[in-house]
N, C-alpha and C positions, 0 to 999 in steps of 0.2 A: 523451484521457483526461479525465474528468468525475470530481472527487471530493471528498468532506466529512469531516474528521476531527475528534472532540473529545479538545484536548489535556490539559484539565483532571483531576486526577488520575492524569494517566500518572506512573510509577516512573522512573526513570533506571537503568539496567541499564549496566556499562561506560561509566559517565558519560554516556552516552544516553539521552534521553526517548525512552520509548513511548509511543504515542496509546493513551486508555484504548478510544476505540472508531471505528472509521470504516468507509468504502463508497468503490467508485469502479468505476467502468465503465469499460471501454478498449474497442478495435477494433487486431485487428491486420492487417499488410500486405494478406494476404490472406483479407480478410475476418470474422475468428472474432471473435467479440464476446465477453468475458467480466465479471463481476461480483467485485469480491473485500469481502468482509466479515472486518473484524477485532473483537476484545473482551476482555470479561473474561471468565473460566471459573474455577471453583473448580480446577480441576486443571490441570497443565502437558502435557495431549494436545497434539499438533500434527497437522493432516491438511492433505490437499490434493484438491480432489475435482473436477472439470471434468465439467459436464452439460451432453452437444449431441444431433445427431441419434441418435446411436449409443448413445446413455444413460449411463449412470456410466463415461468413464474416468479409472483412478487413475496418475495421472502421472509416470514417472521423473524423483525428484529426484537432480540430482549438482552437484556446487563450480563445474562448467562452467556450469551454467542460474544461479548465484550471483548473478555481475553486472547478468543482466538482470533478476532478479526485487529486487533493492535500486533500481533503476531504476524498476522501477512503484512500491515503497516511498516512493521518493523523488517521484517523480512526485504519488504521491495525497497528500505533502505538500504540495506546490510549488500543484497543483489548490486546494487548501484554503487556502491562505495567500493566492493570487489569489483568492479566490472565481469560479473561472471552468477554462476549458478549458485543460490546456498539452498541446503536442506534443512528441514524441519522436524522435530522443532531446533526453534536457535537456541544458541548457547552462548550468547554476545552478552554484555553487561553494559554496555553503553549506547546512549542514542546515533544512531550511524549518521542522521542529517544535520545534525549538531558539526561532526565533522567534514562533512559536506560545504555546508555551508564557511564554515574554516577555509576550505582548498580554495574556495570561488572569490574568496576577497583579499 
């Protein structure tokens, strides 16, 4: 995983910072490459949208898929705070935008 996030003006939601906006590319086991973009939007929509050979499909989200998608979250922190590449799974113990947002102020 490859990724870049800016922590400057994120919110803190449940005593949690949000990154206002980030990117990160991953590759999984078997192959699939994906791109995730986050941001601001004036409205609180939420989608999820995966484009491959097969063209748009829309994903079963469930509490199971939970832990691993806080895992690329965290990941495309950890990317960002390294400036550089990290593998999965991680083995960090601490919130990386936590100290992100440290450096920016």
């Amino acid at each position: 995983m490859l990724a870049q996030v800016e922590p400057r003006g994120g919110t803190p939601v449940f005593a949690l910072y949000q990154e206002e906006q980030g990117i990160c590319h991953f590759k999984y086991a078997n192959g699939v490459r994906a791109t995730l973009f986050t941001g601001h939007t004036d409205s609180w929509e939420g989608y999820n949208r995966l484009i491959g050979e097969d063209g748009v499909v829309e994903p079963e989200l469930s509490s199971r898929k939970a832990l691993r998608a806080n895992e690329l979250i965290f990941a495309t922190y950890e990317s960002s705070r390294r400036h550089g590449r990290v593998e999965l799974p991680l083995t960090i113990e601490d919130n990386p935008l936590d100290e992100l947002v440290k450096m920016t102020k």
